[in-house]
N, C-alpha and C positions, 0 to 999 in steps of 0.2 A: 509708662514712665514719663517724668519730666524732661523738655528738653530746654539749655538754657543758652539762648539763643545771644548774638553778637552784639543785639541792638534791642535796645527795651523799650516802649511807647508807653503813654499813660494809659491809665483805663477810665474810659467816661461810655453812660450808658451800654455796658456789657460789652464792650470793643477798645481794643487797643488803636489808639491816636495819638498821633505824632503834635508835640507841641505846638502852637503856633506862629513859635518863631523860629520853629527848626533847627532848633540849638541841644545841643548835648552837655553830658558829663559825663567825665571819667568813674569806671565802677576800676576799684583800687582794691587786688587779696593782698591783706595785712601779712601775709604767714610770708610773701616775698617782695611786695611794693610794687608787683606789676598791674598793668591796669587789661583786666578782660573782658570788657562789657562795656556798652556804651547806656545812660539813662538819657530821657529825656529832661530834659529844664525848663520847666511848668513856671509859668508867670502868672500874673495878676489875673492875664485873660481867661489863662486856660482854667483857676480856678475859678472863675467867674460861669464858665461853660459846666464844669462839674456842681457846680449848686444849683444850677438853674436843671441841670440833670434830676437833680434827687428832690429837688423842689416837686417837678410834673411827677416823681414818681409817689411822691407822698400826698397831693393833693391837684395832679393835674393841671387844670387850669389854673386854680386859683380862688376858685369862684365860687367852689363849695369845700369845705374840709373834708381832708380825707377823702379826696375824690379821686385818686389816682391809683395805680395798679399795686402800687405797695399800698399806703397807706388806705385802701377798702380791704386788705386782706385780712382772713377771720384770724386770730391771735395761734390757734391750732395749725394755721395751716404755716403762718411766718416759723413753727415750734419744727415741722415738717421739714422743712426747709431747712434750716437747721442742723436738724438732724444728718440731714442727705450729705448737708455741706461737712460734716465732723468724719460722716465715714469716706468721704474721698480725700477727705485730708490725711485721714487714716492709713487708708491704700496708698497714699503717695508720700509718706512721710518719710519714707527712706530720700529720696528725693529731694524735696522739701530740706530735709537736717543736710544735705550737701551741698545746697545751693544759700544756706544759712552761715554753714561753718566756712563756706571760700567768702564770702561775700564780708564776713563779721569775725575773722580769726579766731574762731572759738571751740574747743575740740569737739570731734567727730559726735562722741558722746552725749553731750550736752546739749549740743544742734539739736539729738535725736529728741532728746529729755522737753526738747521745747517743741518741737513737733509734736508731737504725742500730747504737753501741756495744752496746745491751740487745741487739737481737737478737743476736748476734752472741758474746753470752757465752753464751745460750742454745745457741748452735749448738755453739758449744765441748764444752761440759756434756753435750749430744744427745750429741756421741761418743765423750764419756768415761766413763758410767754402766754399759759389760760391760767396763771395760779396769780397774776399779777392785780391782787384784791383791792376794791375800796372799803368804805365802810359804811355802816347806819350809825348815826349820832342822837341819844336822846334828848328830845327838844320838846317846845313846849307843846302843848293839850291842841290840837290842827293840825300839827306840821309833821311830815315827815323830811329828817335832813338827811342827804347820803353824799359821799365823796368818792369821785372818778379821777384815777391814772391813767393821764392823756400824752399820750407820745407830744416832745419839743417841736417833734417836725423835722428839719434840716439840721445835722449836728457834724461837727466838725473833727477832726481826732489829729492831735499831731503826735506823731510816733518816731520815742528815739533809736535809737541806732543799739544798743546794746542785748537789749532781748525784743525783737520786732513781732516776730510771731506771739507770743507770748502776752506784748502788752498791745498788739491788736487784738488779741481775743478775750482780753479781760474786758477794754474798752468797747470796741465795735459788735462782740458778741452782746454785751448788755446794751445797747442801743440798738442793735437792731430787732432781737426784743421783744424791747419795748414798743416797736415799732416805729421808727423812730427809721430816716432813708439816710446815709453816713457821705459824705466824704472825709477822705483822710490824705494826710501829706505825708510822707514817711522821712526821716531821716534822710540825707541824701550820702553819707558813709553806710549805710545798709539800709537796703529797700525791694532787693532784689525776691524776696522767698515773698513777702506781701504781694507783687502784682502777682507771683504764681497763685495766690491763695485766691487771688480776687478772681482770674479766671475758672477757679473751681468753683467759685461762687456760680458763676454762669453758668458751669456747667448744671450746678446741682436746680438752676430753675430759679436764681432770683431774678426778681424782671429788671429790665435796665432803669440803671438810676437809682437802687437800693442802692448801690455800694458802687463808690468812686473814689478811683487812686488818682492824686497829682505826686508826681517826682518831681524833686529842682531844690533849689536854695532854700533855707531858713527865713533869710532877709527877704527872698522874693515870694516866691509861696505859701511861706507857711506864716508871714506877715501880710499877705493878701488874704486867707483864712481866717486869719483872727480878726482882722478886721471888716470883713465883708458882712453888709446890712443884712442876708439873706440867710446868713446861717445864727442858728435859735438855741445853739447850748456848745461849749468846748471844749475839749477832754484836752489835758496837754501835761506831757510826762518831762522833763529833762531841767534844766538849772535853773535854781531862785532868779537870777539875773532875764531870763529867756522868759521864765513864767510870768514876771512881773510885767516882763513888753505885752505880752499875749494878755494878761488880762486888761493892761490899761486899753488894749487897742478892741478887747470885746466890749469894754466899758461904752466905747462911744456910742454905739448902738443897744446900753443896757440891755447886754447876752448876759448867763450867766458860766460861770465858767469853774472846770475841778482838775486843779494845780497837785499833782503829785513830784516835790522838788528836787528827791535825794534826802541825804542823810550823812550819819557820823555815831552810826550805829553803834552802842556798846553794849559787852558782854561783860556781867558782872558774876566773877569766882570767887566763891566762898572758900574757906578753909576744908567746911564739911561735905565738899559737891563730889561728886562720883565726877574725879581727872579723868577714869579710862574710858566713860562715855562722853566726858567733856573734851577731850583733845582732838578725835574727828573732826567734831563739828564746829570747833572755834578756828581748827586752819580751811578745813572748806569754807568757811561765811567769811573770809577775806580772799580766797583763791580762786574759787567759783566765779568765769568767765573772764578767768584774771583782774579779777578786784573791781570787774566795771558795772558795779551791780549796787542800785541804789541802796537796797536794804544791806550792804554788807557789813556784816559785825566787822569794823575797821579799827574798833579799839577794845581791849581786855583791860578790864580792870581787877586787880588780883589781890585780895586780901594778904596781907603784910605775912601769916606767919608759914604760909607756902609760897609767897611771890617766886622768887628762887627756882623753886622745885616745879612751879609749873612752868617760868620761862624756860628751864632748861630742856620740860620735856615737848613744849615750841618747837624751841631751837631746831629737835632734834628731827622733827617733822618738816620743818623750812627747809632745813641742810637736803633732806631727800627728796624733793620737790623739784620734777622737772618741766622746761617748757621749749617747746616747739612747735612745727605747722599744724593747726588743726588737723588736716587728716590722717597726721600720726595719736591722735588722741589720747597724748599725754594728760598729766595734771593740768595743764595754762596751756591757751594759744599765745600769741600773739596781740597789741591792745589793736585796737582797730583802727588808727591813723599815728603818720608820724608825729603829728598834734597832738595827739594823746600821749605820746612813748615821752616827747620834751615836757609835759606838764607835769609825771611821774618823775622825771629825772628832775626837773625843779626844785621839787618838793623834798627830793633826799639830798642833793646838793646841801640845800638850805639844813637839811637834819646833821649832814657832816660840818660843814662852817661850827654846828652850833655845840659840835662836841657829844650828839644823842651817843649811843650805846646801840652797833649793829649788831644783834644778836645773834643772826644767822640770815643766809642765801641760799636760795636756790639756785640752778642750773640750767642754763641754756645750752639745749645740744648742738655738738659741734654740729652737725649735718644741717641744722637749721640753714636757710639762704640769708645770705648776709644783707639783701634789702628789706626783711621784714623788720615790722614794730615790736621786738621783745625785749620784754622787762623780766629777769628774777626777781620771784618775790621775795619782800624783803620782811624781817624782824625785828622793828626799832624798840628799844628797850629804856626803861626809865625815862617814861617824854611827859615832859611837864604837863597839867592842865591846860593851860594857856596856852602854849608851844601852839605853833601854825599845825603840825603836826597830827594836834588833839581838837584841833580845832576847824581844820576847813577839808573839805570835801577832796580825796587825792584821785576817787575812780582808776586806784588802779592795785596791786598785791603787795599791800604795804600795810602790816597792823604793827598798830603804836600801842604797847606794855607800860601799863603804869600802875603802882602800887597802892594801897587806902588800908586805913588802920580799923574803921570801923561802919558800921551800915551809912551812918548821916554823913558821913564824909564820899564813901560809894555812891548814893543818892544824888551828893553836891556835885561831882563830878560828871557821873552820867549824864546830868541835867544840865550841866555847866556850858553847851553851843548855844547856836541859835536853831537846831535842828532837835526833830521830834519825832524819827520816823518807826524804828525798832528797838526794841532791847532785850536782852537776854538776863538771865539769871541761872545760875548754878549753885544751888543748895540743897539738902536733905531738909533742911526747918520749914517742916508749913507753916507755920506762924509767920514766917519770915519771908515767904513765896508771895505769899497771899496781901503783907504790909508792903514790898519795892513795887509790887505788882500794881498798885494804887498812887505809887509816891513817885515812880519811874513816868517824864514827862515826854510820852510816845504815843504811836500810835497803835500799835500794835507789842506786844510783852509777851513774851516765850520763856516759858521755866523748865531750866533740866531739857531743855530743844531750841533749838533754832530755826525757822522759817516754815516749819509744818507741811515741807515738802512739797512748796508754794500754794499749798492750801486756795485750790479754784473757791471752795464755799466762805471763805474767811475773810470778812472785811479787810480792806486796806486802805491805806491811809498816813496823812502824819501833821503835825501841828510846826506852828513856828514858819520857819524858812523850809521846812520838809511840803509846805503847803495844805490845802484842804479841801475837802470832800471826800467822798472816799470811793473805790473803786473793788471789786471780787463779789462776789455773793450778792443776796438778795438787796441790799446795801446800794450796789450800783445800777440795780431794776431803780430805784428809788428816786436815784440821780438824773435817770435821762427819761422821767415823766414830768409832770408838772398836776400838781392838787388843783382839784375841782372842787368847789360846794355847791352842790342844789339843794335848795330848800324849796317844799312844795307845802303850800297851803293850801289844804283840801275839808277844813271845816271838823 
């Protein structure tokens, strides 16, 4: 078993190292605002030391490509590795999901759900790293042309705080690979179950310098990442406003870089849609890790001549809907800072000023301790288009109801942010599945389901302020190589 120790170091070249300014941070559990853990607070230097790590590991000196103990390794044997690493994440994922849920408020359950996810993208990755093809191009009467998937080299990953596990293994599992030596900066409101994962890493046989964690600030490290000349591609998950620093700061050193920004996800309810498999799944995709989940269905849009009928049978699912400390693993933990808990409470302040329609609450139990971050989720009812509401990103258990009289107005709506990341539909008409499916401006579109049960093999992605490139599946092998052409004239 894991044990999780009072003071947490970085990890550079397969060991734990203490920053080199000696400075810490508070690690803060959400479920009662006490702090039990100390991180380190990684600066400019200490990421400066972790690329130069994964640098020698991907090419050693320097002096020849690929000359280094990662980066000469045969594509089977990084798949190996891999593997090793999935099943001890496996073995310790009871663990792992309790040092996730104290660490990120999030019930017991779902920690698990993410634990079991990380393995499991790993094992993906295992058996995708000798299938990773180029191709023969037919060319002219001489030539043979073919193209080669060549690892970036040093690539970067900044990982937010809401599902850590999860969106290190969708990112860092496809980069590594592809071959491809990582460091990453995690969140510094949760970061704690990554450095555990990183020394299973070690364990399972990666050589040092594949895989490098800095902890510490956004402003400091993970703005030292993004701009650092050294590293050659950068994965970065969390708000349009953060993604846009992060790319302008890859820019200077033309990196290229894949922005996954959030969302304002809608779910569109037909009149004709199956409510009794529709109602599970439209209060889970806003309640689901209490509402701090990019892809979360955060708005229904309901066809005019059930509106009614479905809000009430909402309602009636919010009303029973309770939340307390992750290891009681209720419905909701906790959000994961008091920062978060005031940005939620902004946002429905702002809904009551404005006169919305609270449809129904949830429950916080009494027994909860009275310094955590807990929000009941809430059911606002009739919120305008426009409305801040239907329109900016709340990250947290609050879905905005709002009515449409016919498909092109449902369409206008959906499409109506500046985000593009999921959407839903709920109808019996294939005719009608298959036409929003096309005219819905997303990344991803689910009919009659929602999220496909975070589908490891399923591209992901989203347009607009949701950002782009995309990350899951064979999709994200794709993102962290870079195309080669030889052409050989040979007569």
């Amino acid at each position: 078993m894991l044990q999780v120790p009072e003071r947490y170091a970085l990890f550079i070249d397969n060991e734990p190292v203490a920053p080199l300014s000696g400075d810490t941070l508070p690690v803060v559990d959400p479920s009662d605002g006490s702090t039990f853990a100390q991180m380190g607070r990684g600066g400019g230097a200490d990421v400066d030391r972790a690329v130069r790590a994964a640098r020698r590991a991907f090419d050693g000196s320097g002096t020849e490509p690929a000359a280094g103990p990662w980066g000469r390794l045969d594509a089977v044997d990084r798949g190996r590795l891999l593997r090793r690493w999935a099943d001890l994440i496996d073995a310790n994922r009871e663990a792992l999901a309790r040092i996730e849920s104290r660490d990120t408020g999030k019930p017991l359950g779902q920690a698990r759900a993410d634990a079991q996810a990380l393995a499991r993208y790993f094992e993906f990755y295992a058996g995708a790293t000798d299938k990773l093809h180029g191709q023969t191009i037919p060319y002219r009467h001489g030539y043979t042309v073919l193209t080669l998937r060549e690892p970036h080299g040093v690539t970067g990953h900044i990982v937010p705080w809401n599902y850590p596990m999860q969106i290190f293994g969708r990112s860092v599992g496809a980069a590594l690979a592809a071959g491809n030596a990582c460091v990453v900066k995690p969140a510094e409101d949760a970061c704690l179950s990554l450095l555990e994962v990183a020394r299973l890493a070690a364990e399972a046989g990666f050589p040092p310098g594949a895989l490098n964690i800095v902890t510490g600030l956004g402003g400091e490290a993970g703005q030292a990442l993004a701009g650092h000349p050294g590293i050659d591609h950068i994965s970065f998950t969390g708000s349009p406003d953060t993604g846009r620093r992060v790319a302008q700061a890859a820019a200077t050193h033309h990196c290229p870089v894949t922005l996954e920004l959030g969302g304002k996800s809608p779910q569109l309810v037909f009149a004709d849609a199956d409510l009794e498999a529709a109602l599970p799944v439209l209060v889970n995709a806003i309640v689901q890790n209490a509402g701090q989940t990019c892809s979360a269905g955060s708005r229904v849009l309901i066809e005019a001549p059930v509106y009614r009928r479905v809000l009430e049978m909402l309602a009636g699912r919010f009303a029973a809907l309770r939340v307390g400390p992750g290891r009681d693993d209720l419905d909701l933990g906790p959000l994961v800072s008091q920062r978060q808990q005031q940005r939620v409470q902004d946002f429905l302040s702002q809904a009551h000023a404005d006169r919305l329609e609270f449809a129904a609450q949830g429950t916080v139990v009494e027994h909860a301790p009275a310094g955590g971050f807990y929000q009941a989720p809430v059911l606002v009812a009739g919120v305008p288009p426009a409305h801040r509401l239907a329109q900016e990103e709340v990250f947290g258990p609050v879905l905005a109801a709002t009515p449409f009289d016919d498909e092109a107005q449902a369409v206008a709506i959906a499409n109506g942010t500046r985000y593009g990341l999921v959407a839903g539909i709920w109808t019996r008409d294939g005719a009608r599945q298959l036409r929003l499916a096309r005219q819905l401006r997303a990344g991803q579109v689910f009919v009659n389901n929602y999220g496909a049960g975070g589908g490891v093999e399923l591209p992901f992605g989203g347009v607009g302020s949701s950002g782009y490139g995309r990350e899951k599946g064979f999709e994200a092998l794709y993102a962290f190589t870079s195309l080669k052409t030889v052409a050989l004239r040979h007569g």
